[in-house]
MOPAC internal coordinates of N, CA, C and O (Angstrom, degrees):
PM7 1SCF
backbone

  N    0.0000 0     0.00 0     0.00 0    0    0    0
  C    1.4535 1     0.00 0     0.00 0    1    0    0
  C    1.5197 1   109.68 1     0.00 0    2    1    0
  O    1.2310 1   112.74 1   -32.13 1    3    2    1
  N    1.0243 1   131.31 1   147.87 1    3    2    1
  C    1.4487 1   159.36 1  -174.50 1    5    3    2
  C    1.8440 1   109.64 1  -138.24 1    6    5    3
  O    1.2310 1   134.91 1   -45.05 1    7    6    5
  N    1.6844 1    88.76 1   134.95 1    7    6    5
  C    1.7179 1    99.11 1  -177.66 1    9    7    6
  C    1.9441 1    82.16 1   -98.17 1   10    9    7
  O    1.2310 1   136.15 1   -45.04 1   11   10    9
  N    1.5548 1    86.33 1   134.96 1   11   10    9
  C    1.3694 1   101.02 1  -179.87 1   13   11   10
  C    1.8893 1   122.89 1   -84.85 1   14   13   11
  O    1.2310 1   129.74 1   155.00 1   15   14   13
  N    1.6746 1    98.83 1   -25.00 1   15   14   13
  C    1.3989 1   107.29 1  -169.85 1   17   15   14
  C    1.3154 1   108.70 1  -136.62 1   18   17   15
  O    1.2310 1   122.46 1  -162.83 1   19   18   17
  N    0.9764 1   112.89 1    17.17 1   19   18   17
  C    1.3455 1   107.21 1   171.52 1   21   19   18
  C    1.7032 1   126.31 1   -66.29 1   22   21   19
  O    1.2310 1   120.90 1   156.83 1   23   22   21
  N    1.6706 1   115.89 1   -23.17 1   23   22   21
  C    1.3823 1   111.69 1   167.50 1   25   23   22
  C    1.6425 1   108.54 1   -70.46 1   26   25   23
  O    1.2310 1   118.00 1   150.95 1   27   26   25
  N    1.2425 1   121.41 1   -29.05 1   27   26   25
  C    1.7785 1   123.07 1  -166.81 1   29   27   26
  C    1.8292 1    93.17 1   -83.09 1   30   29   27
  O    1.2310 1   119.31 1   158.71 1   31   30   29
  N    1.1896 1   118.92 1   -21.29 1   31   30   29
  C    1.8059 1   106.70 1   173.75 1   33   31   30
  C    1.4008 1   112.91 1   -86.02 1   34   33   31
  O    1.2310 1   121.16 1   140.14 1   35   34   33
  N    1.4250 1   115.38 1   -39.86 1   35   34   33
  C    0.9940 1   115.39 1   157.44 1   37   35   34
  C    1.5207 1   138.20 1   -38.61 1   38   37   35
  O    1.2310 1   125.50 1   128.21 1   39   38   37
  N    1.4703 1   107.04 1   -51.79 1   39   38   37
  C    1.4170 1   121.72 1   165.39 1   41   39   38
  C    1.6366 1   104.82 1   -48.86 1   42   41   39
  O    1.2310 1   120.37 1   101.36 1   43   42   41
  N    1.4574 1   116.91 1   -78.64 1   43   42   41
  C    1.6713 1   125.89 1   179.97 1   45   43   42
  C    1.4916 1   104.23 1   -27.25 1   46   45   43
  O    1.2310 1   109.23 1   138.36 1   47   46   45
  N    1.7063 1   137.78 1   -41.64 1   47   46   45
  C    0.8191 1   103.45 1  -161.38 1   49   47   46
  C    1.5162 1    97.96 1  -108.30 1   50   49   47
  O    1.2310 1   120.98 1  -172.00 1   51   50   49
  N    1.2933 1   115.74 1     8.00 1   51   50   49
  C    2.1890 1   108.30 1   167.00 1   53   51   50
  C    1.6593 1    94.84 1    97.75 1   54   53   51
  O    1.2310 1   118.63 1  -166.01 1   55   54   53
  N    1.5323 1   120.21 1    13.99 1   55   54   53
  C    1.5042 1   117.42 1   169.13 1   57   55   54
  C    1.0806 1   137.22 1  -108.14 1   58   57   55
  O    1.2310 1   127.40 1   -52.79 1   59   58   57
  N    1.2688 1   103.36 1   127.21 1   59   58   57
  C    1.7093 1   103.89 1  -179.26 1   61   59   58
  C    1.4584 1   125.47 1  -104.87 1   62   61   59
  O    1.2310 1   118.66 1   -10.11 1   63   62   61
  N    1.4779 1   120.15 1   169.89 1   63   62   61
  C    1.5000 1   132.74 1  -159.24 1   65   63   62
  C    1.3393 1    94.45 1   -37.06 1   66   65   63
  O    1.2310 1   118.98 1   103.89 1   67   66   65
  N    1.6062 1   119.54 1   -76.11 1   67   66   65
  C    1.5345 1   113.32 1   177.13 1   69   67   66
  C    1.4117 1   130.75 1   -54.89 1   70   69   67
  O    1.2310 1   112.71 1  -168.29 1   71   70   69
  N    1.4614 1   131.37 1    11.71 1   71   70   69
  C    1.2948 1   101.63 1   159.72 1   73   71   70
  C    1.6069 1    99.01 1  -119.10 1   74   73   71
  O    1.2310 1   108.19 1  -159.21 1   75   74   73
  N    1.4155 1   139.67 1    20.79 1   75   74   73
  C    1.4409 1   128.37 1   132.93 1   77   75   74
  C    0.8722 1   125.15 1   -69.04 1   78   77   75
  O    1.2310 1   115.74 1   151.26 1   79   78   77
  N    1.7521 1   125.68 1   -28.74 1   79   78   77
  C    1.2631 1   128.25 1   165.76 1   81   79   78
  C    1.2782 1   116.63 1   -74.13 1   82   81   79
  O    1.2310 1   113.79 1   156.83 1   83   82   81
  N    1.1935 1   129.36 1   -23.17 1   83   82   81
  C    1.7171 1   105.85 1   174.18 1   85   83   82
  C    1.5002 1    96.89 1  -107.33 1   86   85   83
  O    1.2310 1   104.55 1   172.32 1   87   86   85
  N    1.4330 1   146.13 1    -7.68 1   87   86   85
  C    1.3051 1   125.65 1   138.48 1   89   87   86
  C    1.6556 1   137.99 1   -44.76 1   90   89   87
  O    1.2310 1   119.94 1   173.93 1   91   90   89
  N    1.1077 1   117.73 1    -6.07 1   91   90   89
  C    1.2074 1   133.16 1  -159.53 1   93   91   90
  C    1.3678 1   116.33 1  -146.08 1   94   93   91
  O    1.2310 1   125.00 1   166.40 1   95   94   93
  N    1.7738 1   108.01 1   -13.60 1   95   94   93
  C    1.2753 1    88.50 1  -172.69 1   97   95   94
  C    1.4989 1   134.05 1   113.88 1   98   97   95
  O    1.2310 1   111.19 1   136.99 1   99   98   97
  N    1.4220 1   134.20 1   -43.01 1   99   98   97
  C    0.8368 1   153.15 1  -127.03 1  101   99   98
  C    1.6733 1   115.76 1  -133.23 1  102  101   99
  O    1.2310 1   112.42 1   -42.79 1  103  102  101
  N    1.5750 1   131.91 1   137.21 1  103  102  101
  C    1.2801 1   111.78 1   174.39 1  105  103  102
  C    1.6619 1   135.93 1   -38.34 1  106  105  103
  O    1.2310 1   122.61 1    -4.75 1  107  106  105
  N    1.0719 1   112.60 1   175.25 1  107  106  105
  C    1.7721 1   112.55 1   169.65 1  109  107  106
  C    1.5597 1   103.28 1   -91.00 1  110  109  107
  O    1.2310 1   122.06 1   149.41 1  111  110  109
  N    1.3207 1   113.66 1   -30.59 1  111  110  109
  C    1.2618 1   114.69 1   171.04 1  113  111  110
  C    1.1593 1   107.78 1   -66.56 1  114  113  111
  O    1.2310 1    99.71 1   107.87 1  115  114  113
  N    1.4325 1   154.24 1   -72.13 1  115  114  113
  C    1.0370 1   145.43 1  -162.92 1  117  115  114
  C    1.2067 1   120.14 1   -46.27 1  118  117  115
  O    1.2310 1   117.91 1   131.02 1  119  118  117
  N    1.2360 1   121.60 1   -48.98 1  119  118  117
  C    1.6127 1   143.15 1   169.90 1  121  119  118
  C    1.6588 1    95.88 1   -34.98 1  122  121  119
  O    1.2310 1   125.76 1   109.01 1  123  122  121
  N    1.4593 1   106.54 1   -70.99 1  123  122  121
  C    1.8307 1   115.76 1  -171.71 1  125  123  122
  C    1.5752 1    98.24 1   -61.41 1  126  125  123
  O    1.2310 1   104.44 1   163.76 1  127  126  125
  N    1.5174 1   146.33 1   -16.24 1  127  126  125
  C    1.3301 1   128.04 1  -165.01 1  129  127  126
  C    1.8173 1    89.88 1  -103.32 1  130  129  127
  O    1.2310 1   114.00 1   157.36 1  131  130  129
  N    1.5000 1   128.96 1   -22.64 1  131  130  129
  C    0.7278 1   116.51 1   150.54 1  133  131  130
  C    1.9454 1   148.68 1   -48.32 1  134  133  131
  O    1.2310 1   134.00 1   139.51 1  135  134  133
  N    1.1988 1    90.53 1   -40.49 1  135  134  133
  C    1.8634 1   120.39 1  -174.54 1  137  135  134
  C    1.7896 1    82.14 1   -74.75 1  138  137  135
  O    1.2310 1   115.21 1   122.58 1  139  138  137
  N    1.2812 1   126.69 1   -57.42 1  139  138  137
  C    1.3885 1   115.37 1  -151.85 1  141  139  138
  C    1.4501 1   109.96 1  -103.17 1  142  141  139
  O    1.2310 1   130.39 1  -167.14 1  143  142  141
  N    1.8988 1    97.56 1    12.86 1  143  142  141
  C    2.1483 1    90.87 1   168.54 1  145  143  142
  C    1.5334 1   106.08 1    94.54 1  146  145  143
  O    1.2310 1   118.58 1   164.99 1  147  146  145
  N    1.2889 1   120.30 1   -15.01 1  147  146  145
  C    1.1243 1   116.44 1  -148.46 1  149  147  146
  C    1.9233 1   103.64 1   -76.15 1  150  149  147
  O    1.2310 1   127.10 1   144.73 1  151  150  149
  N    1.1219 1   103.95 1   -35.27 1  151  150  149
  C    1.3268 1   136.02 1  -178.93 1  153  151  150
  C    1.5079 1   108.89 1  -127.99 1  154  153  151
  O    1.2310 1   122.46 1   -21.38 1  155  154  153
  N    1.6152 1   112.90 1   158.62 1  155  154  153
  C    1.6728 1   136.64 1  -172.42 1  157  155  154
  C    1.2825 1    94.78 1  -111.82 1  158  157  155
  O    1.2310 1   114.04 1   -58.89 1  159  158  157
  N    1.4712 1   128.89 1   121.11 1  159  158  157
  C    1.9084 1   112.51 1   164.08 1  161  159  158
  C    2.0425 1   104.72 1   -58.13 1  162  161  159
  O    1.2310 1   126.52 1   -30.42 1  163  162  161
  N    1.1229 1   105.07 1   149.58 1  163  162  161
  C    1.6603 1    97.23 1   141.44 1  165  163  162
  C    0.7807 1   151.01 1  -114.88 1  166  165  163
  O    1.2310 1   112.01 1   -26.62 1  167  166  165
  N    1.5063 1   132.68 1   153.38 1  167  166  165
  C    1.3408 1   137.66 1  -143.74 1  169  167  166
  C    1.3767 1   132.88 1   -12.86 1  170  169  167
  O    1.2310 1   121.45 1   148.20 1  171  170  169
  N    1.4241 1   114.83 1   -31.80 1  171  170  169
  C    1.2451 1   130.79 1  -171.71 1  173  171  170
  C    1.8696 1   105.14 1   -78.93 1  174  173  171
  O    1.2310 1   132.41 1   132.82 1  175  174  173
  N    1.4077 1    93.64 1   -47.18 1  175  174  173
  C    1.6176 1   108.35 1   178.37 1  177  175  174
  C    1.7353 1   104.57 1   -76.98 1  178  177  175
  O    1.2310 1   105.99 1   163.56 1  179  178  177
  N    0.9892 1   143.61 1   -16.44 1  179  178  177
  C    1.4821 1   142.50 1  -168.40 1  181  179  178
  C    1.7577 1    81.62 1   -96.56 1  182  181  179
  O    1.2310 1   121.56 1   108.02 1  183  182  181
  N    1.2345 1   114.61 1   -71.98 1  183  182  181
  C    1.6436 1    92.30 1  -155.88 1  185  183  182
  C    1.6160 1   114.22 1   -62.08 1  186  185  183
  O    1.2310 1   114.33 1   165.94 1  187  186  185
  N    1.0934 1   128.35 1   -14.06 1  187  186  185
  C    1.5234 1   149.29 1   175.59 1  189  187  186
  C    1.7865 1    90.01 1   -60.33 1  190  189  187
  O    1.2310 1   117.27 1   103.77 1  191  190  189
  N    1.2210 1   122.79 1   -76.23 1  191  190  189
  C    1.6989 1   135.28 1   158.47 1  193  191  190
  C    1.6275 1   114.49 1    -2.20 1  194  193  191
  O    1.2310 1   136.53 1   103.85 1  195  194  193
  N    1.8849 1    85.59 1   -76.15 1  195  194  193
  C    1.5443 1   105.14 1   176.48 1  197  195  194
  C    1.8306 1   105.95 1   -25.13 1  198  197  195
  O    1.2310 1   141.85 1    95.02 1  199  198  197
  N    1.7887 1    75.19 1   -84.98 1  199  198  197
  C    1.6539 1   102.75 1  -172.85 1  201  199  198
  C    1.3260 1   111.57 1   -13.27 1  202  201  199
  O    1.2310 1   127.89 1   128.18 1  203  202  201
  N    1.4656 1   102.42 1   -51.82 1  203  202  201
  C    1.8835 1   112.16 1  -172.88 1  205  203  202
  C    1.5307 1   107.01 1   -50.05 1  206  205  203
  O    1.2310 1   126.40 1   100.45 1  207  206  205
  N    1.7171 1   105.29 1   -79.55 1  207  206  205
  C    0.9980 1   151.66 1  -131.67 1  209  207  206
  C    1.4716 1    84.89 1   -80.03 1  210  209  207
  O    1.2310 1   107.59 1   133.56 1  211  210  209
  N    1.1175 1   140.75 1   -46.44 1  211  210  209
  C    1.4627 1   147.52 1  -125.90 1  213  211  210
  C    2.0493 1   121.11 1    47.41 1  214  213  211
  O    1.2310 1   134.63 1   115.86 1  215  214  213
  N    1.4154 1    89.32 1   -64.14 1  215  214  213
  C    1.8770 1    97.65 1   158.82 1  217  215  214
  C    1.2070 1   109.06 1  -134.16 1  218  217  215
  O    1.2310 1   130.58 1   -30.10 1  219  218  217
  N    1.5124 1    97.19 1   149.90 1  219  218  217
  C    1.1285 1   132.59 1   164.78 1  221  219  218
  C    1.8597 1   132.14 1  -129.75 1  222  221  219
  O    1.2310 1   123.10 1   -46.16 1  223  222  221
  N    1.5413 1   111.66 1   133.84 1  223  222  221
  C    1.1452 1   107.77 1  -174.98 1  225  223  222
  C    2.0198 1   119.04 1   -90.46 1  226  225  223
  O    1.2310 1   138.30 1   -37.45 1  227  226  225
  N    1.5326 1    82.14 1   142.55 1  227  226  225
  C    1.9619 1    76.25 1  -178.42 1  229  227  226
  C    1.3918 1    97.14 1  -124.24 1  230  229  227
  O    1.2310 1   120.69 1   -43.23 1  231  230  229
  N    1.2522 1   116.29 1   136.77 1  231  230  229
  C    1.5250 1   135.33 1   156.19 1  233  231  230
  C    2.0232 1   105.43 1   -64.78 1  234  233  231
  O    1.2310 1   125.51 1   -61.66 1  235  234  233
  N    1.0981 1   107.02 1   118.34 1  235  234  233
  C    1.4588 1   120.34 1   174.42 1  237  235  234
  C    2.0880 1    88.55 1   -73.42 1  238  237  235
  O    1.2310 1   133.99 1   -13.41 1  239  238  237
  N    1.3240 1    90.56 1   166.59 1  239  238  237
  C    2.0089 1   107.70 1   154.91 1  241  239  238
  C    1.2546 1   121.07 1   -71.50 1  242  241  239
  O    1.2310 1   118.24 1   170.33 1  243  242  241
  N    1.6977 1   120.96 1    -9.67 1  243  242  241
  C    1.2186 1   117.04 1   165.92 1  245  243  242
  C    1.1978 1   109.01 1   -85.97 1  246  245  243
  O    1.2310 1   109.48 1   151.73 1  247  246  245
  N    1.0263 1   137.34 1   -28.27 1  247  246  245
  C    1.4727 1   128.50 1  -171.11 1  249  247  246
  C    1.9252 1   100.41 1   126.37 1  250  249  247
  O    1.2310 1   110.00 1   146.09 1  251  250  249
  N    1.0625 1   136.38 1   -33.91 1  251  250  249
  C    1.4121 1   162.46 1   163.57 1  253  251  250
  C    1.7140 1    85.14 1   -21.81 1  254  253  251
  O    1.2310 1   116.63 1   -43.81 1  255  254  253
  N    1.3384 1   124.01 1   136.19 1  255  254  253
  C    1.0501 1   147.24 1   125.24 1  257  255  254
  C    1.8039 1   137.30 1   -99.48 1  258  257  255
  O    1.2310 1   131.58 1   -54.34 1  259  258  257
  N    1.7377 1    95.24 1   125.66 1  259  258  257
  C    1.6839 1    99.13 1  -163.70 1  261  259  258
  C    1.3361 1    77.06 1  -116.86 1  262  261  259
  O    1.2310 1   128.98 1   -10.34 1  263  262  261
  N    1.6333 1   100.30 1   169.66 1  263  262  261
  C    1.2730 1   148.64 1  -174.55 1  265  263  262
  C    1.5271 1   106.38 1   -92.46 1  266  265  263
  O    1.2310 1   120.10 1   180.00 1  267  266  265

């Protein structure tokens, strides 16, 4: 799975890699392997996301996009 929009919410709200990463905790890298698919957050980091974001879209391995 891959988060599909998470760089375009990011943008809307004026945030960058480092301030999810030091809101949360977490590398700047991770943040960017997130935005580009490269990596899945887990659980702990997705609902942290949520929280932000309210929604977010994920690309399944089929190709399937959820809500």
């Amino acid at each position: 799975m891959r988060l599909v929009d998470l760089e375009e919410k990011m943008k809307e709200k004026g945030l960058r890699n480092i301030d999810i990463a030091r809101e949360h905790s977490v590398s700047e890298k991770a943040v960017s392997e997130w935005k580009r698919g490269k990596k899945y957050p887990r659980d702990e980091a997705l609902s942290y996301l949520l929280g932000k974001f309210d929604v977010l879209k994920a690309e399944t391995d089929d190709g399937d996009v959820v809500v």
